[in-house]
C-alpha positions as CSV (number, residue, x, y, z in Angstrom):
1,X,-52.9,-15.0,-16.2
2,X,-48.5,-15.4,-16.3
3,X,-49.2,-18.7,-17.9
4,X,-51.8,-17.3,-21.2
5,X,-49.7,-14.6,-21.4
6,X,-46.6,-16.8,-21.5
7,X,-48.6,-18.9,-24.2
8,X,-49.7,-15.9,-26.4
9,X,-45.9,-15.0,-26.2
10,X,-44.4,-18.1,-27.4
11,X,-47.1,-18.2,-29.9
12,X,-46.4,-15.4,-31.4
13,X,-42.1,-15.9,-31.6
14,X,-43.1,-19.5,-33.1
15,X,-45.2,-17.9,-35.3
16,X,-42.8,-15.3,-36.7
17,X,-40.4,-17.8,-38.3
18,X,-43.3,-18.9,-40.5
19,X,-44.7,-16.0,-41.3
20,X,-41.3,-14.9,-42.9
21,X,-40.8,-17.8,-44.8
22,X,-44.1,-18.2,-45.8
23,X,-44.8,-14.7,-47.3
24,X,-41.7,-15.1,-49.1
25,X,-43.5,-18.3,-50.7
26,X,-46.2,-16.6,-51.5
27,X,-44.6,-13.6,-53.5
28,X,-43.0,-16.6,-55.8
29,X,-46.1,-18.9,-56.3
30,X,-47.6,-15.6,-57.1
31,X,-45.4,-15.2,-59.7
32,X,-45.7,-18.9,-60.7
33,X,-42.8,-20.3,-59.1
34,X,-43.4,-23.1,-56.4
35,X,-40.3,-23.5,-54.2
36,X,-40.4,-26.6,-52.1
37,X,-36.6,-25.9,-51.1
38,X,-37.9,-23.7,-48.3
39,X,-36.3,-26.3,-45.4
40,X,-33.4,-25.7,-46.6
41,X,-32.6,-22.4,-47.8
42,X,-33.8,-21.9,-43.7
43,X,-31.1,-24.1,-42.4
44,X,-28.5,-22.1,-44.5
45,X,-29.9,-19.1,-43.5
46,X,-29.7,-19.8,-39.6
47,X,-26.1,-21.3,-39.7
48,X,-24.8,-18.1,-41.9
49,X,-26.3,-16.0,-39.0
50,X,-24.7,-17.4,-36.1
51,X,-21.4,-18.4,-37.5
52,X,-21.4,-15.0,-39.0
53,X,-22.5,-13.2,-35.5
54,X,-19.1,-15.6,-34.3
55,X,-16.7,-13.5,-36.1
56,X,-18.8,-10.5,-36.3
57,X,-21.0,-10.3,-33.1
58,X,-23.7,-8.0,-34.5
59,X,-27.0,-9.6,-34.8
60,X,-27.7,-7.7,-37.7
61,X,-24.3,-8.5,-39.6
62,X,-25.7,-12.2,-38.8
63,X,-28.9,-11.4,-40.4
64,X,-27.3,-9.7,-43.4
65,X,-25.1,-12.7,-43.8
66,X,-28.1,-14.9,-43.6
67,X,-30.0,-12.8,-46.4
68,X,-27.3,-12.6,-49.0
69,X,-27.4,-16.4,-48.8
70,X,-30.6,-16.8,-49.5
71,X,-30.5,-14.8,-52.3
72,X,-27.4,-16.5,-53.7
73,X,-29.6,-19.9,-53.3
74,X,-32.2,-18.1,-54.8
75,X,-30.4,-16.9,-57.6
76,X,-29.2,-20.8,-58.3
77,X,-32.6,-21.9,-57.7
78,X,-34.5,-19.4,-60.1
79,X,-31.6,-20.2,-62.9
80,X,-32.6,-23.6,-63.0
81,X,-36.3,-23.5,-62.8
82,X,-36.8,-19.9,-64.5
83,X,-34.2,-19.7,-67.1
84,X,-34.0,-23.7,-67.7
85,X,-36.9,-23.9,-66.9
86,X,-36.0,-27.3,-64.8
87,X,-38.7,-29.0,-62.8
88,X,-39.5,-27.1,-59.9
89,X,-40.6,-30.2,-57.8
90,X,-37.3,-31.9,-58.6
91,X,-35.3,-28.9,-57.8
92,X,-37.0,-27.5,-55.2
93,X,-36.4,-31.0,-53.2
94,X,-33.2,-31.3,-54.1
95,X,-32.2,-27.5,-52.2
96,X,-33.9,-29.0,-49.4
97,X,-31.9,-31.9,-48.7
98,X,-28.9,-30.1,-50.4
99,X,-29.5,-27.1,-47.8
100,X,-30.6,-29.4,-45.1
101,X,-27.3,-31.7,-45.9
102,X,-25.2,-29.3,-46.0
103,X,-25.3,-26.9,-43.1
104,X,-25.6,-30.4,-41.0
105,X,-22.2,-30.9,-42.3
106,X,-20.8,-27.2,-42.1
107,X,-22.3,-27.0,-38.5
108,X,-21.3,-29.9,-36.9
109,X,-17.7,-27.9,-35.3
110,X,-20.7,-25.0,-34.5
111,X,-23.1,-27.8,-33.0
112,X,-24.3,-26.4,-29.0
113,X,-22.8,-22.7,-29.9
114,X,-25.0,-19.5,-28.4
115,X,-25.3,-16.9,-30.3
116,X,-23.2,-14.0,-28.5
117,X,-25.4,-11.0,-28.8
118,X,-28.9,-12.2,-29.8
119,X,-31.5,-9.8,-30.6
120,X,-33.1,-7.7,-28.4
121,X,-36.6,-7.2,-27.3
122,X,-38.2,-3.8,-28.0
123,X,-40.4,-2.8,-25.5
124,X,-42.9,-0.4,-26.7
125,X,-44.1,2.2,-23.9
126,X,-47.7,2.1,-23.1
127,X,-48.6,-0.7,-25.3
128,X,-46.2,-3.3,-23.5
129,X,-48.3,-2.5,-20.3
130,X,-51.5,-3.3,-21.6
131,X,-52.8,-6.4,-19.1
132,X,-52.6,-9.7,-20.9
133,X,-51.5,-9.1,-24.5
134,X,-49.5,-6.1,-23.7
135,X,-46.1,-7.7,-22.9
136,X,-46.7,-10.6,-25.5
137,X,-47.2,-8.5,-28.6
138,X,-44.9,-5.0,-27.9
139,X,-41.5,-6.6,-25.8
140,X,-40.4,-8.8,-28.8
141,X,-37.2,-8.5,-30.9
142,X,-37.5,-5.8,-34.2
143,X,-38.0,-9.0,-36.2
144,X,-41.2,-10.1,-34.6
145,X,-42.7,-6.7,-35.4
146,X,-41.5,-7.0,-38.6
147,X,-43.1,-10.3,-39.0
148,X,-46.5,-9.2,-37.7
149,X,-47.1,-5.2,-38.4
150,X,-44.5,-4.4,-41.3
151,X,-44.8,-7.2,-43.7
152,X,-47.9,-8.6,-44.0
153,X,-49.6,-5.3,-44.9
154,X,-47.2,-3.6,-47.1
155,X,-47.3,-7.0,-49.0
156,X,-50.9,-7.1,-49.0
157,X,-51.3,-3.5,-50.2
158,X,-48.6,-4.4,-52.9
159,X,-50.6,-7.0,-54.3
160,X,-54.3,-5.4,-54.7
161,X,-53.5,-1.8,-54.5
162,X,-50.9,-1.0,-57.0
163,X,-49.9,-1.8,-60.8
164,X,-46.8,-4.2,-59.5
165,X,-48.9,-6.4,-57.8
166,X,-51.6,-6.6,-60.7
167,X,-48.8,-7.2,-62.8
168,X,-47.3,-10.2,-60.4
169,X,-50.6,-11.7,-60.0
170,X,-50.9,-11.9,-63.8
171,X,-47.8,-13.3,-64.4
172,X,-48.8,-16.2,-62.2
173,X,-52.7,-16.3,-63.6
174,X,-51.8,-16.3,-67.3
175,X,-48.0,-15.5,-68.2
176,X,-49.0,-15.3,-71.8
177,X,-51.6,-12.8,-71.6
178,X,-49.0,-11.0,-69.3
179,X,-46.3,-11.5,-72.0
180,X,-48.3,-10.1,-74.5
181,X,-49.1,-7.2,-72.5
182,X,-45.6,-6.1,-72.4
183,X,-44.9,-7.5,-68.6
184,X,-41.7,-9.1,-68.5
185,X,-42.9,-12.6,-67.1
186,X,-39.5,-14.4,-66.5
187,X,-38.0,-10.8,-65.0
188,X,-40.7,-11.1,-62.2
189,X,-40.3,-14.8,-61.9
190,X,-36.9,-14.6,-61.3
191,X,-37.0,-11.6,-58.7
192,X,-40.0,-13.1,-56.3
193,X,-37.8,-16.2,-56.3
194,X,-34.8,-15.1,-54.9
195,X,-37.0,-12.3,-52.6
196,X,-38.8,-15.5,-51.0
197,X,-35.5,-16.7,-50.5
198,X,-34.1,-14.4,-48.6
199,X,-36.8,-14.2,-46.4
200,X,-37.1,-17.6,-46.0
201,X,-33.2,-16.9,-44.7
202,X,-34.5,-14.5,-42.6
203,X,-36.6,-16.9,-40.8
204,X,-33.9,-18.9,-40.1
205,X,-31.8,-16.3,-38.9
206,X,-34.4,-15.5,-36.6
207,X,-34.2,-19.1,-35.1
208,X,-30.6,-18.7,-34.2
209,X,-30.6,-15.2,-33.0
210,X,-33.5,-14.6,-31.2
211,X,-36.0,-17.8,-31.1
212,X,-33.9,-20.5,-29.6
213,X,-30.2,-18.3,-30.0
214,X,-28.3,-21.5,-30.5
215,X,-27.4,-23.7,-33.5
216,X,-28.1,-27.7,-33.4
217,X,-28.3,-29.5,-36.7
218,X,-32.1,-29.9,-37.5
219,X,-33.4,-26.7,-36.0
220,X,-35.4,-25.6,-38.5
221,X,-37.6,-28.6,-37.2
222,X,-39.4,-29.0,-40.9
223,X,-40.6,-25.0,-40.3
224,X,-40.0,-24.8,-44.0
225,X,-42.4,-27.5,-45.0
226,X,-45.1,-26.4,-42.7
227,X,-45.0,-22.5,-44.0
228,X,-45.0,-24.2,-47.7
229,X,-48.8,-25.7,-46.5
230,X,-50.0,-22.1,-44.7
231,X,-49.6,-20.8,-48.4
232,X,-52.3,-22.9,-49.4
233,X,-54.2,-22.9,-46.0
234,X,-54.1,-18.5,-46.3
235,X,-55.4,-19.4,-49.9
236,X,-52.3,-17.1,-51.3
237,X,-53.0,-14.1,-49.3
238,X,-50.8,-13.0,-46.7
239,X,-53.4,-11.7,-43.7
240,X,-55.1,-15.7,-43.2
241,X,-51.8,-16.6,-43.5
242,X,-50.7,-15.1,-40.6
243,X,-53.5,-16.2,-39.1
244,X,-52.3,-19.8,-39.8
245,X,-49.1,-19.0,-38.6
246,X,-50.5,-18.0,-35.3
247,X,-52.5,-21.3,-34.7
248,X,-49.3,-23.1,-35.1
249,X,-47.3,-20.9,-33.0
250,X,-50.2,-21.7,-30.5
251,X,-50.2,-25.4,-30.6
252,X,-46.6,-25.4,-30.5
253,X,-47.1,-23.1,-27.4
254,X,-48.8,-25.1,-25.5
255,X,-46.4,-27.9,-25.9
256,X,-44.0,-25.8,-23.8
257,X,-46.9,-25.2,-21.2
258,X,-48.0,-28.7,-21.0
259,X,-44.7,-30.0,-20.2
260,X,-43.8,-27.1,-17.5
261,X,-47.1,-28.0,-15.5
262,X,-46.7,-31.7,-16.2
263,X,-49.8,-32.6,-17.8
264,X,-48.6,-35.9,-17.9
265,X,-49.2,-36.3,-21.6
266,X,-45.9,-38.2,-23.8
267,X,-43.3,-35.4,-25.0
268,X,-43.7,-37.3,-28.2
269,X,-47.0,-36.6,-28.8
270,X,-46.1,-33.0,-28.0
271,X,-44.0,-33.0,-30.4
272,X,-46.0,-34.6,-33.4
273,X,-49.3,-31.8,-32.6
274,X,-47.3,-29.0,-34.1
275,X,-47.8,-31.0,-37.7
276,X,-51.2,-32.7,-37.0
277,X,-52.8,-29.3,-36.5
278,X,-51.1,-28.8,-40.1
279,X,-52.4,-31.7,-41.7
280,X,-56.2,-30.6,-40.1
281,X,-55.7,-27.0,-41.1
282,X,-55.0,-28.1,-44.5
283,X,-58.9,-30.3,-44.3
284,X,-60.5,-27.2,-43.7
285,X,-60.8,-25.7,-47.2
286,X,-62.1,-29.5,-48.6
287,X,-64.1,-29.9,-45.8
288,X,-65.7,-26.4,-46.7
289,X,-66.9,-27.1,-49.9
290,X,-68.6,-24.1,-51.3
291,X,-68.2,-22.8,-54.0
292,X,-67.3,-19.4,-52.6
293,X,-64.5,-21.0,-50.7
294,X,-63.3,-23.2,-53.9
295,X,-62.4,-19.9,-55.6
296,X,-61.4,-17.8,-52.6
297,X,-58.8,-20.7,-51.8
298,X,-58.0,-21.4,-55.6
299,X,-53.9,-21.5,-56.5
300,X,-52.1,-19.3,-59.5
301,X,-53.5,-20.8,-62.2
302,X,-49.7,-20.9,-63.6
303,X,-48.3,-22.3,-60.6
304,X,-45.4,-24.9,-61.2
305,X,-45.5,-24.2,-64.9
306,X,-42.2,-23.2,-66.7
307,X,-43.1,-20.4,-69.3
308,X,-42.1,-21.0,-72.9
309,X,-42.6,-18.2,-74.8
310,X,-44.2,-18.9,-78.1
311,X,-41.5,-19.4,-81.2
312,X,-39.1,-19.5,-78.5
């Protein structure tokens, strides 16, 4: 029973970091805007929060820190590909191996520092006792529950349940028609962008102050990339995305277990499961070919596409 509930429990901390970046996906290729620069606006964001939390030791000055640099990168990002209207495959690769690049180089003097104070769990009375799941869901840190039980629904009931969200899914269905409805299209583009930004940040802030409170070049471990595919795999809603999130969180779970009760199997091949359960959660919607699942799991129609407005 220690050992599932030490697997739900990792789970669900490996999970968080995705869900926070990927949401913040979301909200922008909602809006039209793909950002493949995800890798590396995490990186920034987790070497602003622990070099911050040096000089400051406050998790949450670290996490501030870590925010307002993913919305400076965002803000860069979003001038290029909103305003310019620059490729956002060209630019979105080049933050990621600019991000990537450069906190390597900025944290190579920080390379095997601890974060000072790390986040704290919360342990929530009653609930934290329940037998199992108790422990594993309600004695995490405040961004775990943010993750899971704040996010996901307010986002959800932004989108479907208000004029905003209409107006955001529009933008990203048919920016035109949106345009000509009075919505201003490149306003919302340009917000969303640098909003899934900073929460990309955010998840990596969360790596270095309460998932593995330490900074090592490379410790986003290609998170970024895989939140980018549980966009597609939650088919653009944020509920199966968490979902997706999860199942990663519990494959990379039982990495940990499998190596603590030496199951014999290769540490290398622990290592590579984590992305070849994303590459097979990604086969599911083509290998479901309904039509019912076609349009359920169907993209912004706008998606990747710079808006021009007519005469302009």
């Amino acid at each position: 029973m220690n050992v599932i509930s030490g697997v739900i429990c990792a789970a669900i901390a490996s999970g968080t970091v995705i869900i926070l970046a990927a949401i913040g996906e979301l909200l922008a290729e909602r809006s039209g805007v793909m950002n493949l620069g995800l890798e590396g606006v995490m990186a920034l964001g987790a070497l602003a929060a622990i070099a911050t939390e040096r000089v400051f030791p406050n998790p949450f000055v670290g996490l501030l820190a870590a925010i307002t640099v993913g919305l400076l990168l965002g803000v860069v990002y979003a001038t290029a590909t909103v305003s310019f209207r620059a490729s956002q495959v060209l630019c979105g690769l080049g933050l990621s191996f600019f991000g990537a690049g450069l906190s390597g180089r900025l944290g190579a003097p920080l390379s095997g520092w601890t974060a000072p104070v790390p986040f704290q769990s919360i342990r929530i009375p009653l609930l934290a006792d329940l037998p199992l799941v108790g422990n594993a869901l309600f004695n995490q840190p405040f961004l775990v529950y943010f993750a899971y039980f704040i996010l996901p629904p307010v986002v959800t009931f932004m989108l479907y349940r208000t004029r905003h969200g209409m107006h955001l899914r529009a933008v990203g269905e048919d920016p035109a028609a949106a345009d000509a409805c009075g919505i201003p299209v490149n306003r919302l583009r340009f917000l969303y962008t640098c909003i899934g930004c900073a929460l990309a940040a955010t998840g990596g802030a969360y790596i270095t102050l309460a998932f593995t409170p330490s900074w090592i070049e490379g410790i986003t471990g290609g998170r970024g990339w895989i939140a980018i595919a549980l966009v597609i795999f939650g088919a653009w809603r944020p509920l199966p995305l968490v979902l997706g999130a999860l199942l990663f969180g519990s494959v990379i779970s039982l990495g940990f277990v499998a190596q603590i009760q030496g199951w014999g199997i290769p540490s290398s091949f622990l290592a590579m499961l984590p992305y070849l359960s994303t590459i097979l959660l990604m086969a599911i919607p083509i290998a479901l070919r309904s039509k019912a699942v076609r349009n359920l799991s169907a993209s912004p129609s706008a998606l990747g596409v710079p808006y021009l407005r007519e005469g302009e």
